[in-house]
C-alpha positions as CSV (number, residue, x, y, z in Angstrom):
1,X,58.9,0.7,-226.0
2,X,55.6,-1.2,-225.1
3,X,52.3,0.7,-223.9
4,X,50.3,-1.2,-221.7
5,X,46.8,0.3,-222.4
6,X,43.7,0.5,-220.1
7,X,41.0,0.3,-222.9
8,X,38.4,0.2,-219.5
9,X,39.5,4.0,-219.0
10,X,36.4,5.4,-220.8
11,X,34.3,3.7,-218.1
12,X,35.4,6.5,-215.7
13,X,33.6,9.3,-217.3
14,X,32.9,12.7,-215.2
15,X,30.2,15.1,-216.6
16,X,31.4,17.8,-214.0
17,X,33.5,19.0,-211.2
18,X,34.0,21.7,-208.8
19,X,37.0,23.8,-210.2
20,X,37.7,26.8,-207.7
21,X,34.1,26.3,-206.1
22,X,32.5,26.7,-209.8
23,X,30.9,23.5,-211.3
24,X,32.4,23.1,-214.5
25,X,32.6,20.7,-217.0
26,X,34.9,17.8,-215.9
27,X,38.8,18.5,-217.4
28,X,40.1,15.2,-216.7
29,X,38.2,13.1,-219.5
30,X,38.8,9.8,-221.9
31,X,39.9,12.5,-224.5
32,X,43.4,12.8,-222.6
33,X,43.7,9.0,-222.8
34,X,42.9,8.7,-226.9
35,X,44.4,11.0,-228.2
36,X,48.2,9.6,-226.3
37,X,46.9,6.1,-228.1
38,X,46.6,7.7,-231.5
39,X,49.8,9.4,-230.9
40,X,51.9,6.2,-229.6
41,X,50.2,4.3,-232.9
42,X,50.9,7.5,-235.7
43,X,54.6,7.5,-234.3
44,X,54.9,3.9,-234.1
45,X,56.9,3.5,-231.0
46,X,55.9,0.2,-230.3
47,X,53.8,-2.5,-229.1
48,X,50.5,-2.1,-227.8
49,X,49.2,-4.7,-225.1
50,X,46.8,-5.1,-223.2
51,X,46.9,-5.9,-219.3
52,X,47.0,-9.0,-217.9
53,X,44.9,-9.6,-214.3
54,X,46.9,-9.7,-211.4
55,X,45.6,-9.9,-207.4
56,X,45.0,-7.2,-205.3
57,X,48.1,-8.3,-203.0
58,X,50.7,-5.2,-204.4
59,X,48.3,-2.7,-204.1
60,X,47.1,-3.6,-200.4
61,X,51.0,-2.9,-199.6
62,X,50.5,0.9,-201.0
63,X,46.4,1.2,-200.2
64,X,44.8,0.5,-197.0
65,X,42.5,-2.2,-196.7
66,X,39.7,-0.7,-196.0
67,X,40.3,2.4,-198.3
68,X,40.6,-0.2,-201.0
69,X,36.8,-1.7,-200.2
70,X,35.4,1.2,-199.8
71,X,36.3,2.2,-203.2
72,X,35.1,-1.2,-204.9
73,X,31.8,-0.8,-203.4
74,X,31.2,3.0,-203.2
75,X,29.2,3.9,-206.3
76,X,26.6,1.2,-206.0
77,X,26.5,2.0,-202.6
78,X,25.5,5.7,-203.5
79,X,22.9,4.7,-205.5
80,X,21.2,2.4,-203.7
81,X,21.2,5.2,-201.3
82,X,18.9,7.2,-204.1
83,X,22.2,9.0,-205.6
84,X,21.9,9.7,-208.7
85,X,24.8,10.6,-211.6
86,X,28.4,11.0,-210.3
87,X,29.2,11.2,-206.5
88,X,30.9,13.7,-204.8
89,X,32.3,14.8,-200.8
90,X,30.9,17.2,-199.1
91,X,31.9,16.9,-195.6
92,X,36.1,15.8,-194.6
93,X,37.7,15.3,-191.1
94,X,39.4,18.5,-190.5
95,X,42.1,18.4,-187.4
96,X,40.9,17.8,-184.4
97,X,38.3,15.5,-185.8
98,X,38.6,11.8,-185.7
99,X,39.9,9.8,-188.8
100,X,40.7,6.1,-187.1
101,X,36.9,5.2,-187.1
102,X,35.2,4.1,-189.8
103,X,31.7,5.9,-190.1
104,X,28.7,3.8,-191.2
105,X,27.4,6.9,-193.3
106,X,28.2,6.4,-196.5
107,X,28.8,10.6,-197.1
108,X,30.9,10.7,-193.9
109,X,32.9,7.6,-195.4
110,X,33.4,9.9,-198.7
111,X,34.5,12.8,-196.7
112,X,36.7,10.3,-194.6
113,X,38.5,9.0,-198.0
114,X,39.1,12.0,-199.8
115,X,40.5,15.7,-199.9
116,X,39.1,17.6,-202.3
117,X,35.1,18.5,-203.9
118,X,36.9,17.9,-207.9
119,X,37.1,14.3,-208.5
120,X,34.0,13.0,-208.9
121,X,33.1,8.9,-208.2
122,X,31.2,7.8,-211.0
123,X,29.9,4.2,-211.9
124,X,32.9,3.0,-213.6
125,X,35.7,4.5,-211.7
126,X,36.6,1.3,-209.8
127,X,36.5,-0.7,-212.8
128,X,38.8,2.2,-214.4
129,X,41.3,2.6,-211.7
130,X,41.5,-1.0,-210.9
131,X,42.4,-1.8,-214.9
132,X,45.1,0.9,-214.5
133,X,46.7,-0.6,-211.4
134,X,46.8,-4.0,-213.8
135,X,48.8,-2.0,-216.4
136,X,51.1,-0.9,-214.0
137,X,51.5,-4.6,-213.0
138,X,51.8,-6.0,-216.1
139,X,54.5,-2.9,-217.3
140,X,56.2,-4.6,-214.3
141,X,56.0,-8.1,-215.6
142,X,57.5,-6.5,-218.8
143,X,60.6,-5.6,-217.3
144,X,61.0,-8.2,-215.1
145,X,61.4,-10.6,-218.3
146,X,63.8,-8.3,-219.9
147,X,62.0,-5.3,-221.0
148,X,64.1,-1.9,-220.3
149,X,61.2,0.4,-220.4
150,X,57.5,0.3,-220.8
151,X,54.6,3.2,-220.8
152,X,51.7,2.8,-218.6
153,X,48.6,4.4,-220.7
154,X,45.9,4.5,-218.2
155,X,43.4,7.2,-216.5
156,X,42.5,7.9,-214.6
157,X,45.7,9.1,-212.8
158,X,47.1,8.6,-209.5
159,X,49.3,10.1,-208.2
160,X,47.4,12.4,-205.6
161,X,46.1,9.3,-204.4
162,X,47.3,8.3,-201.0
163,X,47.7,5.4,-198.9
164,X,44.0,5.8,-197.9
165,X,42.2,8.9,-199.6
166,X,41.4,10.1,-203.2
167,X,41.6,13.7,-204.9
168,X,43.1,15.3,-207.8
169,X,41.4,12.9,-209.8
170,X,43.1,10.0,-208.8
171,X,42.2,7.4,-206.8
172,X,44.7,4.3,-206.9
173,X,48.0,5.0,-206.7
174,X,50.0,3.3,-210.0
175,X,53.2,4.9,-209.9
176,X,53.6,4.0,-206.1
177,X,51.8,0.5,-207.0
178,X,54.8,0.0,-210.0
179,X,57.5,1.0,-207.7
180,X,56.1,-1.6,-204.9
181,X,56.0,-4.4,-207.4
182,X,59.5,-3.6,-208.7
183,X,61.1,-4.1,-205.3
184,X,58.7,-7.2,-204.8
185,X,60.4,-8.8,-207.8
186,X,64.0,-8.3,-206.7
187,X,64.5,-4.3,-207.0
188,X,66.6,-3.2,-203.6
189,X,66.5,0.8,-204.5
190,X,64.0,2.2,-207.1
191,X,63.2,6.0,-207.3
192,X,60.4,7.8,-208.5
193,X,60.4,11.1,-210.6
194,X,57.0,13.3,-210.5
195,X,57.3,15.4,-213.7
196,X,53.5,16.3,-213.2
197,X,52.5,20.6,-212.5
198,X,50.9,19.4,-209.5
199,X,52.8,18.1,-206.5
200,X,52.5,13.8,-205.9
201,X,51.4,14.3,-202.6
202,X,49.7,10.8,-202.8
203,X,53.0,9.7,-203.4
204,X,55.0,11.5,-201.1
205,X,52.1,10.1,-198.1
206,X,53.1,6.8,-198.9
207,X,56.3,6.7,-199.0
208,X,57.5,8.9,-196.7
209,X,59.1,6.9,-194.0
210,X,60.6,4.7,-196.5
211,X,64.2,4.2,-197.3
212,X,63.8,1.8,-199.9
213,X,62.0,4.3,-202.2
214,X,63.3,7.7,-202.9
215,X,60.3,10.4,-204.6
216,X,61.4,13.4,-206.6
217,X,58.8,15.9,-207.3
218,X,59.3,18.9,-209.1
219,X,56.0,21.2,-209.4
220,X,53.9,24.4,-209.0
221,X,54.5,26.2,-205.6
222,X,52.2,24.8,-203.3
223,X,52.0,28.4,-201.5
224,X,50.0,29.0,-204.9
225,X,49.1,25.4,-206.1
226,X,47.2,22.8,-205.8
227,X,47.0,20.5,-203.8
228,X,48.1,22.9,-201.8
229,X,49.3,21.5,-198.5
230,X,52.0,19.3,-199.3
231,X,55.0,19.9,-202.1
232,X,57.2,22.5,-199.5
233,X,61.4,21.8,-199.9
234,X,61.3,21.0,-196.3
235,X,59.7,18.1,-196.8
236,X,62.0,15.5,-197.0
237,X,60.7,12.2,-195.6
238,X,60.6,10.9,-192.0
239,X,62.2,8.6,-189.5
240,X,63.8,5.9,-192.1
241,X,63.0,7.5,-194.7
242,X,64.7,11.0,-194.1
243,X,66.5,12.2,-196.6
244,X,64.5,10.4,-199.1
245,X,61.7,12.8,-200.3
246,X,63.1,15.3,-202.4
247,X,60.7,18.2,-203.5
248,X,61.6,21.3,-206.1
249,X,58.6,23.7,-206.2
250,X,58.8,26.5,-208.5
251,X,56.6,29.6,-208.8
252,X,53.9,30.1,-211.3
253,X,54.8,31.1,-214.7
254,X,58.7,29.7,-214.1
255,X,60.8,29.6,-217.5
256,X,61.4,26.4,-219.4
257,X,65.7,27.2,-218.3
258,X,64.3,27.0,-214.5
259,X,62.5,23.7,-214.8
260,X,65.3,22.3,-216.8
261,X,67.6,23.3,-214.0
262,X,65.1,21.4,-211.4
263,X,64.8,18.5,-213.4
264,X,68.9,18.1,-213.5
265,X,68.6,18.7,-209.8
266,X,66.4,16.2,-209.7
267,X,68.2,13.7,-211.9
268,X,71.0,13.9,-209.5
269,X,70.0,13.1,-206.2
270,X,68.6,10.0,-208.2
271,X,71.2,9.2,-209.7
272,X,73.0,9.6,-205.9
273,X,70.5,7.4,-204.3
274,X,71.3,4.5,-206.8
275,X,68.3,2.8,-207.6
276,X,67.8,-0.1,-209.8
277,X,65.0,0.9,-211.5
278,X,63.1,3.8,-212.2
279,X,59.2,5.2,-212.7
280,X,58.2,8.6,-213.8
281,X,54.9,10.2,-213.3
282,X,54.6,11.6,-216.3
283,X,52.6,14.6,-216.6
284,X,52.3,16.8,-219.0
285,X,50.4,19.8,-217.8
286,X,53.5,21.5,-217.7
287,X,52.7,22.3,-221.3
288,X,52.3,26.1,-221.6
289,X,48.4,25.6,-222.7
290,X,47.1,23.3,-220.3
291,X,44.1,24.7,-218.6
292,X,44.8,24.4,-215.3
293,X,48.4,24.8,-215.1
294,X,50.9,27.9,-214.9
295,X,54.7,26.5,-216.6
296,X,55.7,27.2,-220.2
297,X,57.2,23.9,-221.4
298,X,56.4,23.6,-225.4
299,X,55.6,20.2,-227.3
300,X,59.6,21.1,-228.8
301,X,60.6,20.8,-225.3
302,X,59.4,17.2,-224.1
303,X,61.8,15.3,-226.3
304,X,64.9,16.6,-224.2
305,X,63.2,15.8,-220.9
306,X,63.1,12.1,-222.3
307,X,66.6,12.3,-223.2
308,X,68.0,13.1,-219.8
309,X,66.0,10.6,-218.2
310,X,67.1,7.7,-220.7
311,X,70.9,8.9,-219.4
312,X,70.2,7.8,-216.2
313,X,70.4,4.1,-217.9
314,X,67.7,2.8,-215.6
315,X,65.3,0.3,-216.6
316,X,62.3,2.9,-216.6
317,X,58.6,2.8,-216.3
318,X,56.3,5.5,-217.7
319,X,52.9,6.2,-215.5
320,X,50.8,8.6,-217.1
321,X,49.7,10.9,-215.0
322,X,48.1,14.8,-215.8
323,X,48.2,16.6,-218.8
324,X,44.1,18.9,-219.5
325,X,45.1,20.3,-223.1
326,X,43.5,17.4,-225.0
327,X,44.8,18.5,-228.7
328,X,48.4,18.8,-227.9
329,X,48.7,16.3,-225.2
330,X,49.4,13.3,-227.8
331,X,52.0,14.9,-228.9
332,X,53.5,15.8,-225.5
333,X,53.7,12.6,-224.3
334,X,54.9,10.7,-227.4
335,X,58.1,13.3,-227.1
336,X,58.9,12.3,-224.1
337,X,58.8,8.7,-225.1
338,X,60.6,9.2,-228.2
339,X,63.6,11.1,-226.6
340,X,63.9,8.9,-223.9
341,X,63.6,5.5,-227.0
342,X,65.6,7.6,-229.5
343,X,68.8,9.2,-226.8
């Protein structure tokens, strides 16, 4: 399997964020990101390339214009405001409160674009996020030449990003930006799986009303977890696309037999919907030590979750997504790459 890496990652590089309401020291680093690239090159699972440039055109089908701009331009914008360090919201549009007009304010535009106080802007974030989308991109120009599979190594990730707002760290969209160019390039069906703790609800808000793009999710409760607000079984798309969002929460502290059993649930309805190609946001805070999240997967356990997704016999594209225990989380990934290479 190829790895398409975003070597411009480490220009997004939090000092802090607001965990909970308590500043704390930022969890989603370039750690997360080196350690999966010693971990693909120690286990030699195959080529590493780097991404080729592509045009904004894909990703102004999944982002909205304007959304997009803002975020080129945000940072420098802050500082020539007198900002200094990492930016942050501090004020959102809460119901009943307008959304469709743009404000000239540049903290009211922050507020306007995002959801949450943790995911700091910092200078390089653009330059980060926009090299990711390029991965994705490129993984697609992979397997539109005859490549079966191919892993997206970027950060940071994206898939709490929406079609015009950032949170959960994530701020373009790759998955959903993958999936977009696969049907572009000839795909009538493709499906994506969220194997991330944390619900896709980026994901799920773009899609939605889709028919042409089915979104599993299985993740924390969000009765308990973040993001909170989106993630509920009843959710399951709109207008053309009902039917076509499928989401499995499960309560904090489930078993490794009850996520097993989602995943195969999961698995299923894909395998129903009949796509012709597949992307997984794969996150790995499912891990029983990551920081931030409540399931009790092991590093023995992420080989068999690539082995069930390789029986799907899709061609398959790997978007990293979460995963905030830094020492293990090499490991983690590269087993679900391997079972899925190896099955």
């Amino acid at each position: 399997m190829k790895t398409i890496y975003n070597a411009a990652h480490s220009l997004h590089r939090a000092e802090h964020e607001f965990f909970r309401g308590e500043k704390v020291p930022a969890f989603e680093k370039p750690e997360r990101a080196d350690w999966v690239l010693a971990a693909v090159e120690r286990e030699k699972l195959g080529e590493i390339l780097s991404p080729t440039a592509h045009g904004d055109a894909t990703i102004l089908k999944i982002h909205s214009e304007r959304y997009v701009n803002f975020l080129r331009g945000a940072h420098d914008e802050y500082l020539a405001l007198g900002g200094k360090g990492d930016a942050f919201p501090a004020t959102w549009p809460i119901r009943g409160m307008r959304s469709d007009v743009e404000p000239k304010n540049f903290a009211a535009r922050m507020g306007l674009y995002s959801f949450d106080a943790g995911s700091p802007l910092t200078a390089g974030t653009w330059a980060a996020t926009r090299a990711g989308a390029d991965c994705a991109l490129t993984a697609v120009d992979l397997m539109n030449v005859g490549e079966p599979s191919a892993f997206v190594l970027t950060r940071p990730p994206g898939h709490h990003a929406g079609k015009d707002f950032f949170g959960g760290y994530c701020f373009l969209n790759h998955a959903a930006i993958a999936a977009q160019a696969l049907r572009d390039s000839g795909c009538a069906r493709v499906a994506i799986l969220d194997v991330d703790y944390h619900h896709g609800n980026g994901t799920q808000d773009i899609f939605y009303e889709r028919d042409d793009v089915f979104f599993a999710s299985l993740h924390g409760d969000p009765l308990t977890e973040y993001p909170f607000y989106l993630g509920h079984a009843d959710e399951q798309g709109a207008g053309a696309g009902r039917g076509f969002n499928l989401n499995l929460p499960l309560p904090t502290g489930s078993s490794v037999a009850s996520w097993f059993a989602a995943l195969d649930q999961a698995l299923t309805s894909i395998v129903r919907f009949k796509p012709d190609a597949l992307v997984v946001s794969l996150g790995v805070d499912t891990f029983e030590g990551d920081p931030i999240s409540h399931f009790k997967l092991k590093t023995s356990d992420y080989p068999q979750m690539g082995e069930l997704i390789a029986r799907l016999k899709l061609p398959t594209l790997f978007a990293m997504e979460g995963g905030y225990a830094v020492a293990e989380i090499g490991d983690n990934v590269v087993g679900v790459l391997a079972g899925f290479s190896q099955a």
